[in-house]
PLY file of the C-alpha trace (Angstrom):
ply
format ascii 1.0
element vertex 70
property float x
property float y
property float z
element edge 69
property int vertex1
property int vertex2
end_header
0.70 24.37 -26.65
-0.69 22.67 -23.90
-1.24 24.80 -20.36
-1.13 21.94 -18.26
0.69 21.93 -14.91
2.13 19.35 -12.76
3.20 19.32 -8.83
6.95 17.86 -7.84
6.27 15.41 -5.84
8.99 13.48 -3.29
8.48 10.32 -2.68
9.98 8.70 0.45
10.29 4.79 1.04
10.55 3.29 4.36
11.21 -0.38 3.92
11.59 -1.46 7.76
7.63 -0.69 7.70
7.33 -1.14 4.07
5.42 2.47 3.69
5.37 5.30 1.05
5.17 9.14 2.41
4.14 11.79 -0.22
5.01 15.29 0.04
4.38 18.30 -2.76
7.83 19.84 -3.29
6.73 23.08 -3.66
3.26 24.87 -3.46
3.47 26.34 -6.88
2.41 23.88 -10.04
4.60 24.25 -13.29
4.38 23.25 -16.58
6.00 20.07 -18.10
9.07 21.55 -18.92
9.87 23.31 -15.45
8.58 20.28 -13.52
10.70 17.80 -15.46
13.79 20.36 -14.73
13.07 20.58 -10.83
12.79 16.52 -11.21
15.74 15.93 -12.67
17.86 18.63 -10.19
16.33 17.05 -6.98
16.92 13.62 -7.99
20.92 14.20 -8.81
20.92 16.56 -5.42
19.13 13.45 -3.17
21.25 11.26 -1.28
18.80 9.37 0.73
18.24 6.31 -1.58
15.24 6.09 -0.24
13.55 8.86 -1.36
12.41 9.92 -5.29
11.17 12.36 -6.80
8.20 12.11 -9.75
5.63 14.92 -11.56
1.72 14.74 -10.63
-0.29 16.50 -13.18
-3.04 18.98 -11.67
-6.20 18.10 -11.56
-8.29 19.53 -8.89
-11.91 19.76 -8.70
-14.45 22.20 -7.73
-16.74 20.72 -5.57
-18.52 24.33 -4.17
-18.78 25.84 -0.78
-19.21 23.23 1.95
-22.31 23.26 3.95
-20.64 22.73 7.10
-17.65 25.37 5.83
-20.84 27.86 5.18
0 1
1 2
2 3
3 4
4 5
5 6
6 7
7 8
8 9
9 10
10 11
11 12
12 13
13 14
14 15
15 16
16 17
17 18
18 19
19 20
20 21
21 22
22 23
23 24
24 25
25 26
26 27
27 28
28 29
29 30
30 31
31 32
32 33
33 34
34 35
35 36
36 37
37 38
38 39
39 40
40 41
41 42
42 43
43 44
44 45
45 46
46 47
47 48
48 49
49 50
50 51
51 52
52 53
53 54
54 55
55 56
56 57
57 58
58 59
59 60
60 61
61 62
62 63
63 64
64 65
65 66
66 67
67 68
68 69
């Protein structure tokens, strides 16, 4: 079983400027199964035709403590 997780991400299209906004649906991560659920109830939910809905897997890295942050 894999322990992957993925973000929901919404995807909003604004042709008159012809740019894409991402947003993170939700702060938590889920796996494939969850995320594909959330996907498929926010896209039936959306009426904005502009906007879409799609699964990021996680993949952040550790990069340390910042000098600067220090």
């Amino acid at each position: 079983m894999s322990n992957e997780l993925y973000f929901v991400i919404r995807v909003w299209n604004f042709p008159h400027n012809d740019t894409i906004q991402y947003n993170i649906v939700s702060d938590k991560a889920y796996d494939m199964s969850k995320a594909m659920n959330i996907k498929i109830a926010q896209d039936i939910m959306e009426t904005n035709e502009n906007i879409s809905y799609q699964l990021q897997k996680v993949n952040l890295v550790d990069v340390g403590k910042s000098k600067i942050a220090s």
